[in-house]
The first five atom37 places (N, CA, C, CB, O) and aatype in JSON, in Angstrom:
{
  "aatype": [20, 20, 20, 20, 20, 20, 20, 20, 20, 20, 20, 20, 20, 20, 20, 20, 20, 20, 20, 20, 20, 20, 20, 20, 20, 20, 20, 20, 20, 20, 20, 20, 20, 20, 20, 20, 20, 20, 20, 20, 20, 20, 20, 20, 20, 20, 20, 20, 20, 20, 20, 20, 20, 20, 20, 20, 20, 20, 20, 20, 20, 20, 20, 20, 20, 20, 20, 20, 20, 20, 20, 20, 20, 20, 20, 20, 20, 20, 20, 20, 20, 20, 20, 20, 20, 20, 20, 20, 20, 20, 20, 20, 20, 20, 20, 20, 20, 20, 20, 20, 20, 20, 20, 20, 20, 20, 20, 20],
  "atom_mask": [
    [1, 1, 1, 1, 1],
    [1, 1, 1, 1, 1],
    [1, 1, 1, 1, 1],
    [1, 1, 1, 1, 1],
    [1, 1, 1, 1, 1],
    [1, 1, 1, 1, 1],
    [1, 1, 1, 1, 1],
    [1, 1, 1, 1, 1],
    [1, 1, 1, 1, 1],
    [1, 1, 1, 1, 1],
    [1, 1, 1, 1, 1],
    [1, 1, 1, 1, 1],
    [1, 1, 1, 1, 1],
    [1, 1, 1, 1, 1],
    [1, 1, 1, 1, 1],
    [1, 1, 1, 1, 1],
    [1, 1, 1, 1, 1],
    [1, 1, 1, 1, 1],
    [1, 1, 1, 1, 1],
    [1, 1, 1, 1, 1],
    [1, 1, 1, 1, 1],
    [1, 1, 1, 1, 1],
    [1, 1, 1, 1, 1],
    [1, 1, 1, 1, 1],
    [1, 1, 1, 1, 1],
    [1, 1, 1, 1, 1],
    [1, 1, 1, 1, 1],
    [1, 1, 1, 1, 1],
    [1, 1, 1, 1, 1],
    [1, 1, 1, 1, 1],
    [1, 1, 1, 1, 1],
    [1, 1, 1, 1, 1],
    [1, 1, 1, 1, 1],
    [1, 1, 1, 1, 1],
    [1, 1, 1, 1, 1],
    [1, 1, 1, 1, 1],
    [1, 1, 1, 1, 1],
    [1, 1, 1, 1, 1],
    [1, 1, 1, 1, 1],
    [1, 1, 1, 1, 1],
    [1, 1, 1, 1, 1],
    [1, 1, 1, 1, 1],
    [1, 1, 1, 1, 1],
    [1, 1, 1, 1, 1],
    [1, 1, 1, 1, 1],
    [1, 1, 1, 1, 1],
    [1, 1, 1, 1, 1],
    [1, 1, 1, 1, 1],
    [1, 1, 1, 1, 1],
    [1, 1, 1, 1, 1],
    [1, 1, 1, 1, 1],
    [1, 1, 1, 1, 1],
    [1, 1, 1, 1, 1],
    [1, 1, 1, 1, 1],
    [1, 1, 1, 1, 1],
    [1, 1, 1, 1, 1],
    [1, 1, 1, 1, 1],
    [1, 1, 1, 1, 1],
    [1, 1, 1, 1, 1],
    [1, 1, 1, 1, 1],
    [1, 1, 1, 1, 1],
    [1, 1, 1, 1, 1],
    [1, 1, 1, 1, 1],
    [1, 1, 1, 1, 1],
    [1, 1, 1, 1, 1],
    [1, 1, 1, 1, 1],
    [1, 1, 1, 1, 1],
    [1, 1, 1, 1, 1],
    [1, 1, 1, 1, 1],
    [1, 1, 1, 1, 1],
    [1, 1, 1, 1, 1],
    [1, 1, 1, 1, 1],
    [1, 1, 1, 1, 1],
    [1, 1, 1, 1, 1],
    [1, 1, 1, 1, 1],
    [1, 1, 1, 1, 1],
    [1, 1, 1, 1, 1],
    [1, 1, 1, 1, 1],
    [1, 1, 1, 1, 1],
    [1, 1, 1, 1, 1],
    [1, 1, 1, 1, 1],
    [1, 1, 1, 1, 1],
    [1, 1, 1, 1, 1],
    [1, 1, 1, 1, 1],
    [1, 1, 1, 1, 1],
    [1, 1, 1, 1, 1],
    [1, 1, 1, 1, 1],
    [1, 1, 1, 1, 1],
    [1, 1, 1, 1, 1],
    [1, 1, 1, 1, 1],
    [1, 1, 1, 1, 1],
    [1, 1, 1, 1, 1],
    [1, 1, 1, 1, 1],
    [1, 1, 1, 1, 1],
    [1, 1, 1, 1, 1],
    [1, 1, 1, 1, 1],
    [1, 1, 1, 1, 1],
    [1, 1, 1, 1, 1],
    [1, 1, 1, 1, 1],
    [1, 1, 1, 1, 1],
    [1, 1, 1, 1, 1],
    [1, 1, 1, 1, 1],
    [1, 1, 1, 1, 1],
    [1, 1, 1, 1, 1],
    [1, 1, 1, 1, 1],
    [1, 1, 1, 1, 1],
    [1, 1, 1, 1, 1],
    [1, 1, 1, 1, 1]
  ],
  "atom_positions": [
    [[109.87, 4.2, 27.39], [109.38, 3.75, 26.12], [110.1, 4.53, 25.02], [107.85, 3.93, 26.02], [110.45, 5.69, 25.27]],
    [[110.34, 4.02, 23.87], [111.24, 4.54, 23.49], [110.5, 5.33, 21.95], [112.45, 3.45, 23.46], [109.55, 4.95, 21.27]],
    [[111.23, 6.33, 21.82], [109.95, 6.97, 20.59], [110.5, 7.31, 19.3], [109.16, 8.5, 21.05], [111.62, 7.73, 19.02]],
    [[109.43, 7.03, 18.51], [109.45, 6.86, 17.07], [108.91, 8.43, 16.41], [108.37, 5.45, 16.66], [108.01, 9.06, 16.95]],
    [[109.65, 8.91, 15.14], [109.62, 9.62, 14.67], [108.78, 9.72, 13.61], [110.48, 9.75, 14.63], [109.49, 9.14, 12.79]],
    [[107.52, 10.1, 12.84], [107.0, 10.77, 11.88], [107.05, 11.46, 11.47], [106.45, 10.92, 11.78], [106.88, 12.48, 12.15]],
    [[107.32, 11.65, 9.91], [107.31, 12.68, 9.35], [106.28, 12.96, 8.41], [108.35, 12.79, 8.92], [106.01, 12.04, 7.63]],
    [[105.45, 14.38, 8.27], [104.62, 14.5, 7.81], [104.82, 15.52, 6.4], [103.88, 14.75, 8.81], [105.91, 15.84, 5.94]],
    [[103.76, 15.83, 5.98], [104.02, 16.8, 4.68], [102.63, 17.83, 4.55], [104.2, 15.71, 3.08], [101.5, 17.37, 4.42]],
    [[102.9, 19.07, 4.61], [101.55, 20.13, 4.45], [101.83, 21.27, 4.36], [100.57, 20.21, 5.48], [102.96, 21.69, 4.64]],
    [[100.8, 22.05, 3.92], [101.02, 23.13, 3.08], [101.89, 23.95, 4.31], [99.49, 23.88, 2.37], [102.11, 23.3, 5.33]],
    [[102.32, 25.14, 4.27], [102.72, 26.26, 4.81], [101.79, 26.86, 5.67], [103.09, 27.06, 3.91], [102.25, 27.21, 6.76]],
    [[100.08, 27.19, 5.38], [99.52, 27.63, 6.12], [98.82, 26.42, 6.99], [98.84, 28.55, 5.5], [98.55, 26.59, 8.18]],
    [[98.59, 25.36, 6.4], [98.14, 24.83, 7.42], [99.44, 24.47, 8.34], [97.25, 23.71, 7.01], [99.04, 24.6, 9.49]],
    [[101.0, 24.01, 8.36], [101.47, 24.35, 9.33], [101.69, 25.58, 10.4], [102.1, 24.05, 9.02], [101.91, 25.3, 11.58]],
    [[101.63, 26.89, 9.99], [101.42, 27.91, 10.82], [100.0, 28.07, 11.65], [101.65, 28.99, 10.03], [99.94, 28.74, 12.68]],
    [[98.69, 27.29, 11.02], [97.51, 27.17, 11.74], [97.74, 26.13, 13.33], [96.39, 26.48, 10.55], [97.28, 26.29, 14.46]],
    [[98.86, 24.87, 12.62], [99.02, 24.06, 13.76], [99.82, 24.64, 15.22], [99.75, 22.89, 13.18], [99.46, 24.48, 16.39]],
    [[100.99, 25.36, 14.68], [101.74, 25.83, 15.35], [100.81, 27.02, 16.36], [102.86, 26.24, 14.4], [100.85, 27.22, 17.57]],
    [[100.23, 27.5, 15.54], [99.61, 28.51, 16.56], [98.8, 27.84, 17.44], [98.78, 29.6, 15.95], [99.01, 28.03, 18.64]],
    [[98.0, 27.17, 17.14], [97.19, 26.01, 18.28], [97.66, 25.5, 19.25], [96.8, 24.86, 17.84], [97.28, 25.43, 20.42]],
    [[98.83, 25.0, 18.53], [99.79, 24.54, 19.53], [100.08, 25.23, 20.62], [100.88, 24.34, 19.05], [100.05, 24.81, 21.78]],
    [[100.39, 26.44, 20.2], [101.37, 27.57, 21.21], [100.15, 27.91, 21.94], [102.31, 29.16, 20.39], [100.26, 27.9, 23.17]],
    [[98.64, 28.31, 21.28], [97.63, 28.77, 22.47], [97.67, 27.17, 23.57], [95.64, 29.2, 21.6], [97.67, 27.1, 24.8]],
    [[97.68, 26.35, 22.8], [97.05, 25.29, 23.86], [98.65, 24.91, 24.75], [96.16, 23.58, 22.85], [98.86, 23.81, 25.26]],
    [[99.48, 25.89, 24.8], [100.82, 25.63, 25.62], [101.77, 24.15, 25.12], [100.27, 25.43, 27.36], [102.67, 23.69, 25.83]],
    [[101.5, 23.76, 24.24], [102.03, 22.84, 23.76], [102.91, 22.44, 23.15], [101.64, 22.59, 23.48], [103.29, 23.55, 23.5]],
    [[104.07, 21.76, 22.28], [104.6, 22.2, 21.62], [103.99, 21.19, 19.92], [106.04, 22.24, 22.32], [103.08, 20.41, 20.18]],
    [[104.32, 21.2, 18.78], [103.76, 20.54, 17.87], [104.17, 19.45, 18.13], [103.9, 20.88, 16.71], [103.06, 18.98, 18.36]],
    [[104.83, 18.64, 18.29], [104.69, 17.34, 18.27], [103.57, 16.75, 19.47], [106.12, 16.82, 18.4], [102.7, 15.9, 19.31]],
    [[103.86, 17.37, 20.48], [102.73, 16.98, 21.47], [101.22, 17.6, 21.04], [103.17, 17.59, 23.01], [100.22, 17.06, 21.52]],
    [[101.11, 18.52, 20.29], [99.44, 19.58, 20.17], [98.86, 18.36, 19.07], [99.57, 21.88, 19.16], [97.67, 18.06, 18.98]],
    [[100.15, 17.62, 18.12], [99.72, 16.68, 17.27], [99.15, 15.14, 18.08], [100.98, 16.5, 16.28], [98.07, 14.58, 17.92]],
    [[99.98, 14.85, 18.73], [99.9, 13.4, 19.36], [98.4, 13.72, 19.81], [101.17, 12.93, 20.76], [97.47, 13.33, 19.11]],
    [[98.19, 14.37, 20.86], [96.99, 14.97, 21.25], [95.86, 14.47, 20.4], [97.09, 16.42, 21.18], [95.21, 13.44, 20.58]],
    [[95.75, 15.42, 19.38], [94.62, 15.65, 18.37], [94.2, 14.2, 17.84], [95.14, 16.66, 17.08], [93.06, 13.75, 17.98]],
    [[95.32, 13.48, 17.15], [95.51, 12.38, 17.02], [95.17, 11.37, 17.56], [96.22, 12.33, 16.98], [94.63, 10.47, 16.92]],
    [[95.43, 11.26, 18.97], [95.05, 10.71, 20.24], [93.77, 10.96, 20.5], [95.79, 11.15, 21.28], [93.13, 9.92, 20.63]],
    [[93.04, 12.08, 20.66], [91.59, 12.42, 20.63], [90.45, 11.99, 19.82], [91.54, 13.51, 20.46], [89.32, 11.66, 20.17]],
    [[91.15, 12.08, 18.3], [90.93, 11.59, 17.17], [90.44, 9.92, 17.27], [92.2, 11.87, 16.4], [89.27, 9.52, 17.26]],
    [[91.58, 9.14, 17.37], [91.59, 7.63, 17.27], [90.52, 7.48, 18.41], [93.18, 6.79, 17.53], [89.56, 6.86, 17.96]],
    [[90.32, 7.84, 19.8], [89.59, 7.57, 20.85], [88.05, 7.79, 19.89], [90.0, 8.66, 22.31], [87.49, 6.81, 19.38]],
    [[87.55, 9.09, 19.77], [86.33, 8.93, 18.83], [86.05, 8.35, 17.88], [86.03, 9.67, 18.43], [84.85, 8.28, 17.61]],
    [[86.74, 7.87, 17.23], [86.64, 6.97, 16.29], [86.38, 5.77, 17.1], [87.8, 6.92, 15.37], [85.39, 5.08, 16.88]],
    [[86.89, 5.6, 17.67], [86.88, 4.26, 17.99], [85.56, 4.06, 19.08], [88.41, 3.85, 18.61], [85.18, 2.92, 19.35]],
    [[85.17, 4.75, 19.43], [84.02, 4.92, 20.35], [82.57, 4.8, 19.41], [84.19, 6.47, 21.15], [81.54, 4.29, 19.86]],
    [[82.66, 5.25, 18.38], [81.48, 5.82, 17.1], [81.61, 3.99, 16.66], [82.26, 7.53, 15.39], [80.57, 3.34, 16.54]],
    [[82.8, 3.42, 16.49], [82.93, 2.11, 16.34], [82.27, 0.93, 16.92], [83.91, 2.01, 16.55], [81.56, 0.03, 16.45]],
    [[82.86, 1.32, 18.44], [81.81, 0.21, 19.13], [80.45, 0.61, 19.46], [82.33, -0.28, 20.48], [79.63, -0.3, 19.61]],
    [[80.02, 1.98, 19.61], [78.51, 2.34, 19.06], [78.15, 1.38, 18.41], [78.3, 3.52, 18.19], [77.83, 0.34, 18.97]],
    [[78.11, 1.5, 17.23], [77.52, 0.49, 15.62], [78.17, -0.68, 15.6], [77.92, 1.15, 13.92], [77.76, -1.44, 14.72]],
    [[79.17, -1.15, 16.37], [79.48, -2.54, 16.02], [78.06, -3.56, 15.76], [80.44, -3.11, 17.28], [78.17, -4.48, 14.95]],
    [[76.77, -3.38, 16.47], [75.88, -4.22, 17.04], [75.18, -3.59, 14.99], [74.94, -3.74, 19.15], [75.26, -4.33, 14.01]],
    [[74.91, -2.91, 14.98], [74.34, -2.49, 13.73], [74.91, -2.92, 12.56], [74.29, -1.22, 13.64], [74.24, -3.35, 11.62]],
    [[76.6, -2.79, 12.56], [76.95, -3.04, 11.64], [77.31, -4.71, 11.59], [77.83, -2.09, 11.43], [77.76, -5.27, 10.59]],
    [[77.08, -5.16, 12.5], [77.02, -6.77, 12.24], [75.51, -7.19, 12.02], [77.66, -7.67, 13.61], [75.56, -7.93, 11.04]],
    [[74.33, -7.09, 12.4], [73.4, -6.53, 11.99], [73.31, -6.94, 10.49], [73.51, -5.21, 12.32], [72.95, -7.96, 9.91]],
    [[73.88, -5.42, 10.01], [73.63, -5.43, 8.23], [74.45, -6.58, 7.63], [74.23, -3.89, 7.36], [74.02, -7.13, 6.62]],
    [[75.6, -7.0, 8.19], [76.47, -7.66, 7.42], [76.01, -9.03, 7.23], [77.76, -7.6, 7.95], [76.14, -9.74, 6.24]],
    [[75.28, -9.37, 8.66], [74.6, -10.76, 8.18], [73.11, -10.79, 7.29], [74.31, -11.59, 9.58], [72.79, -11.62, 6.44]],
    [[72.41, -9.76, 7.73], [71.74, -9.25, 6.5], [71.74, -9.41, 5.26], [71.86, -8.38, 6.41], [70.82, -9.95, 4.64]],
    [[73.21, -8.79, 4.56], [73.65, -8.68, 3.29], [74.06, -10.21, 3.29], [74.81, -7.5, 2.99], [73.5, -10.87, 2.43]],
    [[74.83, -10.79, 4.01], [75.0, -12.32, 4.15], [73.9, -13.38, 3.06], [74.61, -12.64, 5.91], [73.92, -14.13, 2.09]],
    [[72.97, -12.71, 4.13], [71.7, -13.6, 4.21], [70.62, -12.79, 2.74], [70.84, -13.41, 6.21], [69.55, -13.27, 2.38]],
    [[71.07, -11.89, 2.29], [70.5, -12.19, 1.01], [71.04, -12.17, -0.08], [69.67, -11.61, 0.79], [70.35, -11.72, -0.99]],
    [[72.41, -12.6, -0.41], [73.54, -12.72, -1.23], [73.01, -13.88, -1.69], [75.0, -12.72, -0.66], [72.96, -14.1, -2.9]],
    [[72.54, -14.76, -0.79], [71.68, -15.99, -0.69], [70.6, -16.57, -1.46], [71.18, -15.92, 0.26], [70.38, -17.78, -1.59]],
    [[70.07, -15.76, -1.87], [68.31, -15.54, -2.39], [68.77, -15.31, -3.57], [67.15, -14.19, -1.75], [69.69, -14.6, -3.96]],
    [[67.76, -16.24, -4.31], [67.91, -16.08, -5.83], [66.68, -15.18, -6.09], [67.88, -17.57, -6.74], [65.52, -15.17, -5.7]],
    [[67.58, -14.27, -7.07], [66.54, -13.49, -7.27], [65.69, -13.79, -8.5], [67.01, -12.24, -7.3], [66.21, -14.38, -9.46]],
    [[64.36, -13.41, -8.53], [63.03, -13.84, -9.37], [62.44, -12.56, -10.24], [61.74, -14.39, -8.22], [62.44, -11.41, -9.79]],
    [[62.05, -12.86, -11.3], [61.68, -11.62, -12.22], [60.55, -11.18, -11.42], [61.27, -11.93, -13.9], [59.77, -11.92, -10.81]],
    [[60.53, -9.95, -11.47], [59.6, -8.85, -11.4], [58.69, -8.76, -12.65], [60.37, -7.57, -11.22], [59.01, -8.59, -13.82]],
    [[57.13, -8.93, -11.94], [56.24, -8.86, -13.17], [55.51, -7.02, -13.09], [54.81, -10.39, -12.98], [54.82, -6.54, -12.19]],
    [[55.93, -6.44, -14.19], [55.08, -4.98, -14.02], [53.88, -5.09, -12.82], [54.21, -4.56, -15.65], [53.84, -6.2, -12.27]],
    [[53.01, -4.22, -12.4], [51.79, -4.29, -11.81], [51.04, -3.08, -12.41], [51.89, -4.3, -10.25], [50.0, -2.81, -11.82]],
    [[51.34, -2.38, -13.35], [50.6, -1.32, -13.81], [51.26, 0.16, -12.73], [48.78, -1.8, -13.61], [52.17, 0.36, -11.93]],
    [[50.32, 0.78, -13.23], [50.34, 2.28, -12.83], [50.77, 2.51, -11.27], [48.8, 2.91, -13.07], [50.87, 1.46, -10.63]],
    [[51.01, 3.55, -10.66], [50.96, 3.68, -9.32], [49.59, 4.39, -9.31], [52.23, 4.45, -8.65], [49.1, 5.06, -10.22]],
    [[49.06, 4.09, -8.1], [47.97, 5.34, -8.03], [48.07, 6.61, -7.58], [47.03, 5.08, -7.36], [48.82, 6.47, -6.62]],
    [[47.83, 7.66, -7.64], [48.01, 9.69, -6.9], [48.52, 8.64, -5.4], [45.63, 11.35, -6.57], [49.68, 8.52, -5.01]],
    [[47.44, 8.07, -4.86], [47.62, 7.73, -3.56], [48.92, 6.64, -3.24], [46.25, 7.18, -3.16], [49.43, 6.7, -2.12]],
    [[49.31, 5.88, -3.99], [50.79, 5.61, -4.1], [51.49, 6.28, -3.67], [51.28, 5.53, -5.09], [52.03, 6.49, -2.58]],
    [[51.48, 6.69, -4.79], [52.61, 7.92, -5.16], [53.27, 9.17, -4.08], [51.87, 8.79, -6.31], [54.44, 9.44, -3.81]],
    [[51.59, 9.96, -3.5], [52.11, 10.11, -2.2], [52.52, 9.75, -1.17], [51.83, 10.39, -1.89], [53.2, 10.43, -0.4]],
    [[52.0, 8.12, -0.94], [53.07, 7.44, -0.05], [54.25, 7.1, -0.14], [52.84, 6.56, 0.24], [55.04, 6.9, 0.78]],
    [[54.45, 7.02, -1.39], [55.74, 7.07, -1.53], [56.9, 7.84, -1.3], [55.78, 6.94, -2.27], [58.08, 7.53, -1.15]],
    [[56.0, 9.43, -1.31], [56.82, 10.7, -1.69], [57.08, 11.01, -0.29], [56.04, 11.99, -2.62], [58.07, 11.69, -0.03]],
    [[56.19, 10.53, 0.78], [55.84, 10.62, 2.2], [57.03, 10.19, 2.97], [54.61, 9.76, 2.57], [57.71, 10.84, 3.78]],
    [[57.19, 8.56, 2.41], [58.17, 7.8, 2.64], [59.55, 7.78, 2.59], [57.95, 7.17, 2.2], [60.38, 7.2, 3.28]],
    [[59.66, 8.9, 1.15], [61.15, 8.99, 1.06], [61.67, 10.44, 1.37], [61.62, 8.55, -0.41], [62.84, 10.79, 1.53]],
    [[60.3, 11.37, 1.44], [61.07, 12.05, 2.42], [61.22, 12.48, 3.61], [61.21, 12.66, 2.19], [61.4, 13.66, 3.89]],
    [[61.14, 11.46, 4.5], [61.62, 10.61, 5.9], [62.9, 10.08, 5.7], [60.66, 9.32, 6.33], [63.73, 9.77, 6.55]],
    [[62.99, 9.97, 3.91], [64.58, 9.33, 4.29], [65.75, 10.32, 3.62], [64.83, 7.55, 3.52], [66.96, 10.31, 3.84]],
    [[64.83, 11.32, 2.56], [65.71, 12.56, 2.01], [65.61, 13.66, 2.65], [65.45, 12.98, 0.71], [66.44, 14.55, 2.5]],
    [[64.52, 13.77, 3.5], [64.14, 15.16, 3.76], [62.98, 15.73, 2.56], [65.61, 16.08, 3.74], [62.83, 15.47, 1.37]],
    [[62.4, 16.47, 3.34], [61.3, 17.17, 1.95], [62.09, 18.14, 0.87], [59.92, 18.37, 2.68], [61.52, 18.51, -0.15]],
    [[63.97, 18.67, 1.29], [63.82, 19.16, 0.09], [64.56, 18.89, -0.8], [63.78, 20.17, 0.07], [65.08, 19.59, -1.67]],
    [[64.64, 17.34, -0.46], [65.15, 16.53, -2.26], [66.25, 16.63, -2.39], [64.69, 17.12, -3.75], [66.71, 16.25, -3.47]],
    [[67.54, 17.42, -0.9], [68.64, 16.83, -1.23], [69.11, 15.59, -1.03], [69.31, 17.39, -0.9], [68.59, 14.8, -0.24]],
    [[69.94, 15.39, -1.6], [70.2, 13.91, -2.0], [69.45, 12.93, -2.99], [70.12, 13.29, -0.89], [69.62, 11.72, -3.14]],
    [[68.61, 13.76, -3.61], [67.78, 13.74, -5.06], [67.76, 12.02, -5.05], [68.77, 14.63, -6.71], [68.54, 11.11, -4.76]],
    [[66.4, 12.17, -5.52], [66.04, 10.76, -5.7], [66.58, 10.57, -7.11], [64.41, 10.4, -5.51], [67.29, 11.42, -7.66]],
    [[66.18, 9.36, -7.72], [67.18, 8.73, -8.94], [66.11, 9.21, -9.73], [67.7, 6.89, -9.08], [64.97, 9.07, -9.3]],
    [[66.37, 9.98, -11.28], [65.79, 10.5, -12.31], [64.47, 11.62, -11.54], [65.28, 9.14, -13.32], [63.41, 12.01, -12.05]],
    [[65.05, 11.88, -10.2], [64.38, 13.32, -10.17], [64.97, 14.66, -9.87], [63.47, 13.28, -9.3], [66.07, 14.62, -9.32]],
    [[64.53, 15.7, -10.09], [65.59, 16.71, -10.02], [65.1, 17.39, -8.57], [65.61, 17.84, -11.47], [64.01, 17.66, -8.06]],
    [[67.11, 17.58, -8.0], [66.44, 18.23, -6.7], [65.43, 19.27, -6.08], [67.17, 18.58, -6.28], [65.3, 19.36, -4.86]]
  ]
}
């Protein structure tokens, strides 16, 4: 098979970080790279067909309500304390209790 050349571009230390990797893992850089690379694309691509089923999933999802006309929202008044903590319950199951990733107009 016949082989193709890349050329890459990076700082100074991160080439001396590669090279040394290289040399512990007996390798030389072009092969310690192919490797990594090679290791690389395989997980990726594995994390891929994981979620393929999910991410087709959402896509017909989003499909399917691109669809829907949307209708005004009429106020309903106040939340109640007891709302409110369900709410706070609710989202942080999806932030965590300590608000990183800050909800919208609250401070973390």
């Amino acid at each position: 098979m016949a082989k193709t050349r890349i050329s890459i571009s990076l700082e100074e230390q991160q080439a001396d970080r590669i090279r040394r990797h290289a040399e512990r893992a007996g390798l030389d850089v072009s092969a310690y790279l192919v490797h990594a690379a090679t290791r690389q694309m395989a997980e990726t691509e594995a994390i891929e067909d994981q979620f393929a089923g999910v991410d087709a999933i959402i896509a017909a999802a989003e499909a399917e309500a691109a669809g829907v006309p949307l209708e005004p929202v009429s106020p309903v008044g106040e939340l109640t304390e007891q709302e409110r903590r369900e709410i706070a319950s609710a989202l942080d199951l999806v932030y965590g209790p300590d608000r990183a990733g800050a909800r919208p107009g609250e401070a973390a």
